[in-house]
LOGU-111610 format. One line per 8 residues: number of its first residue (from 0); their letters; for each residue x, y, z of N, C-alpha, C. Coordinates in nm, 2 decimals, always signed. Last residue first. Layout:
N
NUM	A	X:Y:Z:X:Y:Z:X:Y:Z; ... $
This chain:
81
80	XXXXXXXX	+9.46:+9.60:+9.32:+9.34:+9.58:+9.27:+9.18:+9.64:+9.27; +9.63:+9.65:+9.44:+9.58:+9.78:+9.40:+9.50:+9.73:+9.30; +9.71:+9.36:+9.53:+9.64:+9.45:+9.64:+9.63:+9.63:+9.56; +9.75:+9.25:+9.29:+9.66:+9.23:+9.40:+9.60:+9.32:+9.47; +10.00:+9.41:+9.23:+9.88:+9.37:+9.13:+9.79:+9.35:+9.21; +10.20:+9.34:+9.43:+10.17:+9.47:+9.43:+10.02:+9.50:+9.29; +10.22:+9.06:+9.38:+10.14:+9.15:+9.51:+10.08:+9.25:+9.46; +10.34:+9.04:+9.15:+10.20:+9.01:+9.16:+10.12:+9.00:+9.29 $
72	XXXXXXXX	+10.60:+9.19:+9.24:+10.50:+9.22:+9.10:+10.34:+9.16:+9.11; +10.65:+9.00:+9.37:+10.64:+9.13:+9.39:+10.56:+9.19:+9.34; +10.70:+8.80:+9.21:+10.64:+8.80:+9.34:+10.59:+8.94:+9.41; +10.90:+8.86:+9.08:+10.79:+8.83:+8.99:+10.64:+8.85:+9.12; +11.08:+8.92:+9.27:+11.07:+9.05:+9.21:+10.93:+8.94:+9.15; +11.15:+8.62:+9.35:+11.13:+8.74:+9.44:+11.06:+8.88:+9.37; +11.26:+8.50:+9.11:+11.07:+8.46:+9.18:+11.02:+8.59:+9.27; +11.50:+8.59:+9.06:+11.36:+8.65:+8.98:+11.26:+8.60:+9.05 $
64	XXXXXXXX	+11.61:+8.50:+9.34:+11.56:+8.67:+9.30:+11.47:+8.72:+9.16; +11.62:+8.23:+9.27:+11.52:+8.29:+9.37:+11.49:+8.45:+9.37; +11.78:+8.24:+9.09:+11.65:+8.21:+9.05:+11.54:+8.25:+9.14; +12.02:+8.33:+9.18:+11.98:+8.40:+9.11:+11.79:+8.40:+9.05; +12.06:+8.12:+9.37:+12.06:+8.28:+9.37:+11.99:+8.33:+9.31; +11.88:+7.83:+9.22:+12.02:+7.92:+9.29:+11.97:+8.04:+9.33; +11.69:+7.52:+9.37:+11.71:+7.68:+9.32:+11.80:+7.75:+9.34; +11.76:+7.34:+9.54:+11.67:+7.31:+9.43:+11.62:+7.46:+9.36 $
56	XXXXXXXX	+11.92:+7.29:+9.75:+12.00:+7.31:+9.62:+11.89:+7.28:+9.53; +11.87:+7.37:+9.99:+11.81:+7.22:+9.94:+11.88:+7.19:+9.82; +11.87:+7.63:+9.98:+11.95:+7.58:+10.09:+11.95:+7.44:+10.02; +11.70:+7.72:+9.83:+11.85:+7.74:+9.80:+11.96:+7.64:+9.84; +11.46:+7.67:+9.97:+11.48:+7.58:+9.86:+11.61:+7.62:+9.81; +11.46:+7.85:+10.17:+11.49:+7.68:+10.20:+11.57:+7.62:+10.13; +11.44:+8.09:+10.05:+11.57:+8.03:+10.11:+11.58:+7.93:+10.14; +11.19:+8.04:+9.96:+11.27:+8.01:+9.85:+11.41:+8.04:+9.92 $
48	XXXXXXXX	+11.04:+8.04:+10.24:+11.05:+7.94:+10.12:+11.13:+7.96:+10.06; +11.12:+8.28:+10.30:+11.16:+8.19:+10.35:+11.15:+8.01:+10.29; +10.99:+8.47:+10.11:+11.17:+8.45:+10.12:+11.20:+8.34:+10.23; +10.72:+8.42:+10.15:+10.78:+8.34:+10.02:+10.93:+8.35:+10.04; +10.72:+8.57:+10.40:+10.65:+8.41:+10.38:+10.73:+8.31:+10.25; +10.78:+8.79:+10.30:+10.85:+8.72:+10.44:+10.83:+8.63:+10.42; +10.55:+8.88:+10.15:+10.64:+8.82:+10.06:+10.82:+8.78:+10.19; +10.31:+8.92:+10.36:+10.30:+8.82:+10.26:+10.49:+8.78:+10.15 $
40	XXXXXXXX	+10.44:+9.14:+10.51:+10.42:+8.99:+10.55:+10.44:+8.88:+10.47; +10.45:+9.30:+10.33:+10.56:+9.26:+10.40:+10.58:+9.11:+10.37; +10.17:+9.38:+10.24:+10.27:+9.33:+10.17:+10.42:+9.28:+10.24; +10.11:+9.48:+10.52:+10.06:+9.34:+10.48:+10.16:+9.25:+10.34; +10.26:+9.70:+10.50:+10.30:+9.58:+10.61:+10.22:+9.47:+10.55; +10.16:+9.86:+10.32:+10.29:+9.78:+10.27:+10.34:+9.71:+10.42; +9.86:+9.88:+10.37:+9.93:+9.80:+10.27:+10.06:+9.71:+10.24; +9.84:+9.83:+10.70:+9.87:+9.91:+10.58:+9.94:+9.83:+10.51 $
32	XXXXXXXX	+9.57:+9.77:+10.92:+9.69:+9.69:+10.90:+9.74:+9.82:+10.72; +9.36:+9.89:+11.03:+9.48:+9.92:+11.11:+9.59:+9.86:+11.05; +9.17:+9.78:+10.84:+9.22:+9.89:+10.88:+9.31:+9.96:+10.94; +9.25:+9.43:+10.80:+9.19:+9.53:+10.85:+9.24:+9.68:+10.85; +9.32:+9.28:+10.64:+9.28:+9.39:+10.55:+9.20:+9.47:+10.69; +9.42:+9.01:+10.76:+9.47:+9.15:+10.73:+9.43:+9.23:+10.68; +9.15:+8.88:+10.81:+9.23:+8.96:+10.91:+9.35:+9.12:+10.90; +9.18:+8.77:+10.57:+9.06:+8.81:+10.57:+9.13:+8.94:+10.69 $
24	XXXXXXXX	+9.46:+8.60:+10.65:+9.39:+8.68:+10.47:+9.34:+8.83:+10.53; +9.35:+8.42:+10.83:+9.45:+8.51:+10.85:+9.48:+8.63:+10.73; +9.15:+8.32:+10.71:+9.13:+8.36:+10.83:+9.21:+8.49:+10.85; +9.29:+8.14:+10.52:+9.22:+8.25:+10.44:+9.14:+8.34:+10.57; +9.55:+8.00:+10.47:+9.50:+8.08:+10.60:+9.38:+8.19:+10.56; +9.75:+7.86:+10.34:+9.63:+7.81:+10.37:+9.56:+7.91:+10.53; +10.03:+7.87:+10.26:+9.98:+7.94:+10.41:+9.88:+7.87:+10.42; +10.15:+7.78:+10.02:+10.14:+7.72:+10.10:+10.10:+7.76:+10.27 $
16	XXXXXXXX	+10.04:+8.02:+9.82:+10.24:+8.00:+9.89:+10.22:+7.91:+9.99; +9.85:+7.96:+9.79:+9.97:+7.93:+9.66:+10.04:+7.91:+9.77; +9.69:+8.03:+9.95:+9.71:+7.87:+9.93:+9.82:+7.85:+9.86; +9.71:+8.28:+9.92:+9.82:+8.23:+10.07:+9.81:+8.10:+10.03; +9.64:+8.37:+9.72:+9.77:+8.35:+9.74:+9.80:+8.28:+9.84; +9.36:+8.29:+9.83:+9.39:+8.24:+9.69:+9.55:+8.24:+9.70; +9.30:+8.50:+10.01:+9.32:+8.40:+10.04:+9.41:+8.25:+9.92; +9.39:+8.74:+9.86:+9.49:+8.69:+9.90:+9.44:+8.57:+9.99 $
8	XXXXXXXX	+9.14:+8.72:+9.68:+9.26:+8.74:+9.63:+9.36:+8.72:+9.74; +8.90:+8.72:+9.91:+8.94:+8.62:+9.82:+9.09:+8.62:+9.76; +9.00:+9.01:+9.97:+9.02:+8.91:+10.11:+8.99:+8.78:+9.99; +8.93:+9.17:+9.72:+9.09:+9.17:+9.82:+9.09:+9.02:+9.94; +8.67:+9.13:+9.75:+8.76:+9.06:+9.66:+8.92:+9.08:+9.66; +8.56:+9.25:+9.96:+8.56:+9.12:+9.97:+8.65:+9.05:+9.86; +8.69:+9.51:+9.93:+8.78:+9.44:+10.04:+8.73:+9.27:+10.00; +8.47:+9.57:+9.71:+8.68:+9.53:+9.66:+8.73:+9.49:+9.74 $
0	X	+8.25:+9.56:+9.83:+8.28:+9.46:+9.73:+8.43:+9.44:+9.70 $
């Protein structure tokens, strides 16, 4: 029951951060995959977002490093869920 609600929980993120991959979700929780590569993955995804949006001038520095750490913060909530 906690992988199936781990594999909802990050399908649910990946829509946030614009992944839409609840395939690719479900895939990482395999066994072979460890927490803090999956947690990689997932916040590789958002620093490339929020470097776009630097780049775009619709976020500074500084903003993007609180999203980064909040982000963090609510991985690391997820997946020791």
């Amino acid at each position: 029951m906690k992988t199936a609600l781990r594999a909802v929980g990050l399908a649910v993120l990946s829509l946030w951060m614009g992944c839409a991959n609840f395939d690719g979700a479900v895939r990482a929780l395999s066994p072979k995959v460890s927490r803090d590569t999956l947690k990689a993955k997932i916040l590789e995804t958002q620093k490339a977002r929020l470097d776009a949006a630097v780049a775009a001038g619709r976020m500074t520095a500084e903003q993007t490093q609180q999203a980064s750490a909040r982000m963090s913060a609510n991985v690391d909530r997820l997946l020791d869920a």
